[in-house]
C-alpha positions in Angstrom: -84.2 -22.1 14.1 -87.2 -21.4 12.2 -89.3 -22.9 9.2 -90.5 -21.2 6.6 -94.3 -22.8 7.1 -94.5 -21.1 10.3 -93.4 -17.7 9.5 -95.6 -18.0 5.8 -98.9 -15.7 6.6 -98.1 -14.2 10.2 -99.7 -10.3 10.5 -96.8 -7.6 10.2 -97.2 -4.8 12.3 -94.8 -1.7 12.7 -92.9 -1.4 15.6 -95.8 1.5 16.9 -98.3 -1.3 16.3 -99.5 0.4 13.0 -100.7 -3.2 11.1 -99.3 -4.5 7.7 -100.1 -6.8 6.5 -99.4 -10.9 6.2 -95.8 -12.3 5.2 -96.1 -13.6 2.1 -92.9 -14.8 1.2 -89.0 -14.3 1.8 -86.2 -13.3 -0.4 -83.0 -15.0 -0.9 -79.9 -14.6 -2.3 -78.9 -17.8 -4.2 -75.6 -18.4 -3.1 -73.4 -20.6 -1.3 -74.5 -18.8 2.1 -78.0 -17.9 1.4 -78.8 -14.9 3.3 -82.2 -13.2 3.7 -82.3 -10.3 2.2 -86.0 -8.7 2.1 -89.5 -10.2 3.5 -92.7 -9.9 1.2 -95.8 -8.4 2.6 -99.2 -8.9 1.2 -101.3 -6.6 2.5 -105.0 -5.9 2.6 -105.4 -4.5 -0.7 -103.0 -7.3 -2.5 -100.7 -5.0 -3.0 -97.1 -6.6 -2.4 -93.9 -5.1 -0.1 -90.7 -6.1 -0.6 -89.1 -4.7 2.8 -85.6 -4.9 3.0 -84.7 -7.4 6.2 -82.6 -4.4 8.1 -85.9 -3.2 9.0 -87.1 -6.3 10.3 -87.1 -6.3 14.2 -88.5 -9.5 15.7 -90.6 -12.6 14.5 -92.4 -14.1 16.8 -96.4 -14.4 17.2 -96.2 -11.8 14.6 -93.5 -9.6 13.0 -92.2 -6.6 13.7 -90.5 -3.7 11.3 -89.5 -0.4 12.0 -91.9 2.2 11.6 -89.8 4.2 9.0 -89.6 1.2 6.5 -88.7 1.3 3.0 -89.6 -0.9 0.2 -87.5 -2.2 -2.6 -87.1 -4.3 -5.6 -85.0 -7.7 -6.4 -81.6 -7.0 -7.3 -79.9 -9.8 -9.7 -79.5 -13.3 -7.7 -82.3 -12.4 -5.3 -84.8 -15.6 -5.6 -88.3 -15.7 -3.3 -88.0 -19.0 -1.1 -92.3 -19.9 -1.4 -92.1 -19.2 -5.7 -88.8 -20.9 -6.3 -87.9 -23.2 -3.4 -91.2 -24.7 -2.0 -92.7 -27.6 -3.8 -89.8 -27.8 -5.9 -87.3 -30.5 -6.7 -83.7 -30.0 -6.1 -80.7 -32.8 -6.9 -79.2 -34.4 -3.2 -76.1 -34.0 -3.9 -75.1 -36.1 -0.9 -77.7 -38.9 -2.0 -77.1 -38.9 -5.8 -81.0 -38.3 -5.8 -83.9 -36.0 -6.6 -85.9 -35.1 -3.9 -88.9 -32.7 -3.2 -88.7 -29.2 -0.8 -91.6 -29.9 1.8 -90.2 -26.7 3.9 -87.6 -24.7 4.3 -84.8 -24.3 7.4 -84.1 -20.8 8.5 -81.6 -20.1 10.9 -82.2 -17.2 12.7 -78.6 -16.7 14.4 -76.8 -14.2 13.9 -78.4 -13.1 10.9 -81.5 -14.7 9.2 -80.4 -17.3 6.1 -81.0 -20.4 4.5 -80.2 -23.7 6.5 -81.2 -26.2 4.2 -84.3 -27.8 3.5 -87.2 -30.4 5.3 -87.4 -33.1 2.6 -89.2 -35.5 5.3 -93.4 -36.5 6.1 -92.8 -33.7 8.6 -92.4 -31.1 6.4 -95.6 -31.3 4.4 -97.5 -32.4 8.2 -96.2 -28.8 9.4 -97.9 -27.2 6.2 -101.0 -29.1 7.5 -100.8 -27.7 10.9 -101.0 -31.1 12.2 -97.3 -31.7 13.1 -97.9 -31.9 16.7 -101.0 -33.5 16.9 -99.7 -36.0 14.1 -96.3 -36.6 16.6 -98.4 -37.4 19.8 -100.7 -39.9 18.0 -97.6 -41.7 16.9 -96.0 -41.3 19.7 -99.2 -43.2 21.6 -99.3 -46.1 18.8 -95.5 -46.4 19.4 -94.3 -45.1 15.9 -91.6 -43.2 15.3 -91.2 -40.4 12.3 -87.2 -39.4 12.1 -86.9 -36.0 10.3 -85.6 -35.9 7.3 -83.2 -32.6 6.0 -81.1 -31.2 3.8 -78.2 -29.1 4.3 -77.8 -26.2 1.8 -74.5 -27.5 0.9 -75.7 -30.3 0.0 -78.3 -29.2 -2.5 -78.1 -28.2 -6.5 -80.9 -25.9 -7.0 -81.4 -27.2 -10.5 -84.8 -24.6 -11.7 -85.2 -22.1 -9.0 -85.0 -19.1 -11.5 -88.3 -19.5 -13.4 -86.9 -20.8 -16.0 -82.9 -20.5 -15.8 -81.0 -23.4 -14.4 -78.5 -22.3 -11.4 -76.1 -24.9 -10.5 -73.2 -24.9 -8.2 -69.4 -25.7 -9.8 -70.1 -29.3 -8.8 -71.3 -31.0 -12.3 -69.2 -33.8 -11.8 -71.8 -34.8 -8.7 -74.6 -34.9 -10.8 -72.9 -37.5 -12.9 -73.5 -39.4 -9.4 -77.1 -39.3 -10.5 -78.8 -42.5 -12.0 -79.2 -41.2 -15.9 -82.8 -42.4 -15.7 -83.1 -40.6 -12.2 -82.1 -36.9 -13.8 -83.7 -38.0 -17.5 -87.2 -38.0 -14.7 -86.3 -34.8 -13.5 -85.3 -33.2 -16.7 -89.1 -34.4 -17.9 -90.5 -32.6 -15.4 -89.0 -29.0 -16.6 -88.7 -27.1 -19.9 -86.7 -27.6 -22.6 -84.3 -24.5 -22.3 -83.6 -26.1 -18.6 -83.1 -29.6 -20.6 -80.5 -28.3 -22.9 -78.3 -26.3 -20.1 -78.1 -29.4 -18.0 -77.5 -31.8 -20.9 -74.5 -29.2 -22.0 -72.3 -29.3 -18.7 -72.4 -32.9 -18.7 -69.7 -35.1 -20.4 -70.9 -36.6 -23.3 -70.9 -39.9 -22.8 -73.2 -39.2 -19.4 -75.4 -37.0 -21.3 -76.4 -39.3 -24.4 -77.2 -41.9 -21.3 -79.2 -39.4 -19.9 -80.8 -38.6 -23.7 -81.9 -42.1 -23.5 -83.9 -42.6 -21.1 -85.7 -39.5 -22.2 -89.3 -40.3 -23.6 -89.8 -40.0 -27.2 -91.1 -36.5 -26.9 -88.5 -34.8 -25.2 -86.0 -36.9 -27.8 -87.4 -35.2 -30.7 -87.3 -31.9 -29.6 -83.6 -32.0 -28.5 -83.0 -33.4 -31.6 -84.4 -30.4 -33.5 -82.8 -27.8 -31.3 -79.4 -29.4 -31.4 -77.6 -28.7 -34.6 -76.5 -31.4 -36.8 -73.3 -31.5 -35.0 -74.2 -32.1 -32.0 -77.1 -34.5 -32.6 -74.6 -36.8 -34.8 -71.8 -36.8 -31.7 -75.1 -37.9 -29.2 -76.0 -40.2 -31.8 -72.4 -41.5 -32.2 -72.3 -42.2 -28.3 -75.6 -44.3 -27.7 -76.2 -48.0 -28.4 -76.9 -48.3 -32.1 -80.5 -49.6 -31.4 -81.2 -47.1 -29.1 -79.6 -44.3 -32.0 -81.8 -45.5 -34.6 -84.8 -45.7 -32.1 -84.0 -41.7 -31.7 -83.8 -41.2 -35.4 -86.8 -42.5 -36.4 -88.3 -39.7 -34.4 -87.0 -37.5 -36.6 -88.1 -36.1 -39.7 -86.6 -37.4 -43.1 -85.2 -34.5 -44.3 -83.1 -33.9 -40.7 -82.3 -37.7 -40.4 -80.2 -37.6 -44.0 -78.5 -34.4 -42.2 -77.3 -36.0 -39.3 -76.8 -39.3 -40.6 -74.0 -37.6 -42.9 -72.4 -36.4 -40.0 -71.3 -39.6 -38.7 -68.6 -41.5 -39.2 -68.6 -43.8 -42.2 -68.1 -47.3 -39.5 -71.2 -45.8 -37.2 -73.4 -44.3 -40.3 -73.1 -47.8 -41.8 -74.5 -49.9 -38.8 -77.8 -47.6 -38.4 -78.4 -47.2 -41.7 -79.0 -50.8 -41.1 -81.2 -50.6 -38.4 -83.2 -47.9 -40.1 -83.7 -49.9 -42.7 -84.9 -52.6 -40.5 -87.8 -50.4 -39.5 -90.2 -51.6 -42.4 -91.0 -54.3 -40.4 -91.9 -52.5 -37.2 -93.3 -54.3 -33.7 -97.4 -53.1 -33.9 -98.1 -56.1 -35.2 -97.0 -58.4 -32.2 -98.0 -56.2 -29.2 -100.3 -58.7 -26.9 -102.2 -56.4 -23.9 -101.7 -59.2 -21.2 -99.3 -57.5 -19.3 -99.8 -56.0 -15.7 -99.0 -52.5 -14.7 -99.5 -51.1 -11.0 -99.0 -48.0 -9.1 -95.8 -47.2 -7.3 -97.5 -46.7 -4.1 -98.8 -50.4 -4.2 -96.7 -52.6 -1.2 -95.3 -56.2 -2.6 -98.6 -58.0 -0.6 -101.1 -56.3 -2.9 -99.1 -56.4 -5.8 -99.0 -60.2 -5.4 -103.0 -60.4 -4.4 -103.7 -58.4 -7.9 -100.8 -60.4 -9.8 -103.8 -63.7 -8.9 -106.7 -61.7 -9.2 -105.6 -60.0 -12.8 -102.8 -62.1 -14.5 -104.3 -65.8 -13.7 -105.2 -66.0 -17.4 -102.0 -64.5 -18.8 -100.5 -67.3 -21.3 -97.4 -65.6 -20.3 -96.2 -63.4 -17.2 -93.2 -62.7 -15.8 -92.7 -58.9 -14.8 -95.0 -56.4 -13.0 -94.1 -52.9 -14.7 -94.6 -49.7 -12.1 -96.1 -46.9 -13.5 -96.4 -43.0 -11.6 -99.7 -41.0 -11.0 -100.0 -40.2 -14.9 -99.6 -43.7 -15.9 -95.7 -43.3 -17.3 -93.8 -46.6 -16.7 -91.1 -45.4 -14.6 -89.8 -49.3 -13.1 -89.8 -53.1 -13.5 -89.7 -55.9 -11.2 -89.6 -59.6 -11.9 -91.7 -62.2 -10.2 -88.6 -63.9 -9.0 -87.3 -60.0 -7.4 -90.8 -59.5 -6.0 -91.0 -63.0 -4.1 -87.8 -61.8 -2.5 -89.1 -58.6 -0.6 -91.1 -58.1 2.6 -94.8 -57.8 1.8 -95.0 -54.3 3.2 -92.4 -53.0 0.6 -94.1 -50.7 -1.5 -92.8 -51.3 -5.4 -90.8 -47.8 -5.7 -88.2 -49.3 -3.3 -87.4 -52.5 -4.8 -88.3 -52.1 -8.5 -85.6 -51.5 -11.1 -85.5 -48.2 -12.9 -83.4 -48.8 -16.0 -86.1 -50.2 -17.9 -85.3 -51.6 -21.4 -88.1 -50.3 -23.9 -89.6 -50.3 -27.4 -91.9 -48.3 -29.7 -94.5 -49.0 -32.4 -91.6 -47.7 -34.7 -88.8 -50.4 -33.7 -88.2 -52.7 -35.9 -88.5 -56.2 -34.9 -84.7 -57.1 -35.4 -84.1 -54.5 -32.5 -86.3 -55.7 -30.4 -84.6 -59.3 -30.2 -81.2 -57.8 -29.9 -82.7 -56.2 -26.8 -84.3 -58.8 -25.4 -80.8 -61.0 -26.3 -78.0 -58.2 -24.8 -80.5 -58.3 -21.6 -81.7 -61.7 -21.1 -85.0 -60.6 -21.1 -88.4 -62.6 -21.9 -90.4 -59.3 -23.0 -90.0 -55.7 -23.2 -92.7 -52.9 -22.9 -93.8 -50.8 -25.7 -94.3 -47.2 -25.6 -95.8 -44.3 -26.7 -94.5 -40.7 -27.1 -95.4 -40.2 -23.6 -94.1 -43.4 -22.0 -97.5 -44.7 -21.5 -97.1 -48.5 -22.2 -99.6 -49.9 -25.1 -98.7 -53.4 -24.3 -95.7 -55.8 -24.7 -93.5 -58.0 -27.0 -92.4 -61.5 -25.8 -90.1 -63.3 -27.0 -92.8 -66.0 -27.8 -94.2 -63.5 -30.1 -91.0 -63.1 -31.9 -90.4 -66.8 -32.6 -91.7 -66.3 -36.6 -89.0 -64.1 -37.0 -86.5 -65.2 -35.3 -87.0 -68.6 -37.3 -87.1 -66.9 -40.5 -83.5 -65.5 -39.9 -82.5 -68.6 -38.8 -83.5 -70.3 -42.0 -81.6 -67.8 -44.3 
C-alpha cells in the first residue's frame, strides 16, 4: 500500500538511468474501481508528461519507466488525483457527512488503483513529513492517534471534475445528509455544481436543503430556476421561510412566481409579504456572543464571564467558522452539560433558526413561537450575524396584536 504524499515529487528516471523528472501527479479513472491509468511528470523545464502507467516499472526511492516511453493525453473520465482529489471535500457516504481528502490510498497489488482516502490528523502530518516523528512523540507522552480512512466505496466524489458534479447512482444516500450539512458544502462550490445536486434530490429534501442556504446563494437559484420550478420550491418550504426567500427577489420575478402557486399557498405569503413593511432592523440589540468553533466548552464558559457579564439578556453562544459565518448554536443549559475539553463543533446544534433585516416582525415571533426559542440571530447575505432579536424586544408588538 502506498500514499499519494509519498510518491508526490519522487525523481523519475528511465529504466537506463536517463533522469526525468519529478512525479507530479497521477491519473485516475473515476469509476467504481479506480484504476491508475497514466503518472504526470514535471520535468526540469516545466514542461508536463502524461506517461501512460504500462510503462511504469517500479516505485520505490524513485520511479522507474521504460526507456522507450510514450506520452499521452486524458481520455474522457480520466481525473488527476493531486487537482481533483486532494484538499477536496467528498460526501461519507457511510457517515452521512462531509469530510475533507488529507491523502490518498493507493494500492499497489496487482495493479496500481485507488483504495480510498486518509481523512484523519495523519494524513495532513504525512504531507508535513512529520508523521513519524509526530507518532514517536505521542507515543512517549502516552497518546494515541487512530487512523482515520475512507474506502472508495464509500465516497461520492461530489466536484472532482473542475466544475461538473460526478456522483454515483446512490442519491438516495445523500438524503442521509443533514440538509444544513450539504446546504455547507453546496456553499462551498459553484452554482452550476448547486443546481445538479439540488435536481437529483426529491423535492421535499431539496427545498430543506434550499433553506439553509444563505441569502446569496438563495437569490441566485431563484433567478436560474424558472418560474416553475421556483413556485414548486416555494410551495414545499415553511411559509415564513418562502417569503423570507422571496423577498430576495426582485419585484418583477416575485409577481411571476407568486402566480404560480396555488391559490391556498399564494394567499398565505402574500400575507407574510405584506407583513414585511415592518421589518426587524429596528430591534436588533449587539449583546449577543459569538465564538469560534475551535473554542473547547472551558474557554467558551471563561469568555461567556469575561464578555457577556453585562448582557441584560443571554442565553445562547452562536459558533461561527474561520470567515465569521454562523454555522451552530448551543444553549447555556446544553453547554453546562458537556466536558470542558469539548470543543463547540461537537456539541453545538447545526439547524439554526435565523432572520434577516428584511423579516418582518410577525415572522420573527412565529419563529421564535414554533421553536420555543428566547432569540433568534439575524443575518446578512453572507450569514454573518449583525446581532439579535429577543423575544423581550418584541413585547411592543406582540402587545399591540394582542390588543386588536
Amino acid at each position: 500500500m502506498l500514499y499519494f504524499s509519498e510518491v508526490k515529487g519522487k525523481k523519475v528516471y528511465t529504466e537506463d538511468n536517463v533522469y526525468i523528472g519529478r512525479l507530479q501527479d497521477l491519473i485516475f479513472i473515476a469509476s467504481e474501481k479506480p484504476n491508475i491509468t497514466k503518472i504526470v511528470i514535471k520535468t526540469d523545464t516545466k514542461e508536463k508528461l502524461n506517461v501512460p502507467i504500462e510503462y511504469l516499472k517500479k516505485i520505490n526511492s524513485h520511479i522507474v519507466i521504460a526507456k522507450n516511453y510514450q506520452t499521452t493525453e486524458l481520455i474522457e473520465n480520466e481525473l488527476f488525483v493531486d487537482i481533483n482529489v486532494v484538499d477536496k471535500q467528498v460526501i461519507d457516504i457511510k457517515g452521512n457527512k462531509v469530510v475533507r481528502v488529507n491523502d490518498i490510498v493507493i494500492q499497489d497489488k496487482p495493479t496500481l488503483y485507488i483504495a480510498g482516502a486518509d481523512i484523519g490528523i495523519l494524513g495532513i502530518l504525512r504531507w508535513l513529513k512529520i508523521e513519524h516523528a509526530s507518532l514517536q512523540l505521542l507515543t512517549f507522552l502516552g497518546l494515541r492517534i487512530v487512523p482515520n480512512f475512507l474506502s472508495w466505496a464509500d465516497i461520492h466524489p461530489l466536484e472532482l471534475a473542475q466544475g461538473r458534479v460526478r456522483l454515483k447512482k446512490e442519491e438516495d444516500k445523500l438524503e442521509k445528509i443533514r440538509p444544513e450539512d450539504l446546504a455547507d458544502y453546496l456553499e462551498k462550490t459553484n452554482i452550476r455544481n448547486v443546481t445538479k445536486i439540488l435536481n437529483i434530490l426529491e423535492d421535499d429534501f431539496a427545498a430543506e436543503v434550499i433553506g439553509n442556504l444563505n441569502v446569496n446563494y438563495q437569490t441566485v437559484l431563484f433567478r436560474s430556476f424558472s418560474p416553475e420550478k421556483s413556485a414548486k420550491i416555494i410551495s414545499l418550504v415553511d411559509p415564513d421561510d418562502a417569503a423570507d426567500i422571496l423577498l430576495t427577489l426582485s419585484k418583477k420575478r416575485r409577481e411571476v412566481v407568486i402566480n404560480i402557486l396555488s391559490s391556498e399557498k399564494k394567499k398565505e405569503v402574500e400575507y407574510l409579504l405584506h407583513l414585511a413593511k415592518t421589518p426587524i432592523g429596528g430591534l436588533i440589540t449587539s449583546e449577543y456572543l459569538a465564538l469560534s468553533s475551535q473554542l473547547s466548552v472551558g474557554k467558551t464558559m471563561e469568555a461567556i464571564k469575561r464578555e457577556a457579564a453585562d448582557f441584560s439578556f443571554f442565553s445562547y453562544v452562536y459558533v461561527t467558522n474561520e470567515q465569521n459565518q454562523l454555522i451552530g448554536v448551543i444553549s447555556l443549559h446544553e453547554l453546562l452539560l458537556q466536558h470542558v475539553d469539548t470543543p463547540l463543533y461537537k456539541c453545538m446544534r447545526q439547524d439554526v433558526v435565523v432572520i434577516h433585516l428584511t423579516t418582518p416582525e410577525e415572522i420573527a415571533v412565529n419563529k421564535m413561537l414554533k421553536y420555543k426559542l428566547h432569540a433568534l440571530p439575524v443575518l446578512d447575505r453572507e450569514k454573518k450575524i449583525l446581532g439579535i432579536v429577543t423575544f423581550d424586544d418584541m413585547a411592543d408588538f406582540i402587545l399591540s396584536k394582542l390588543s386588536l
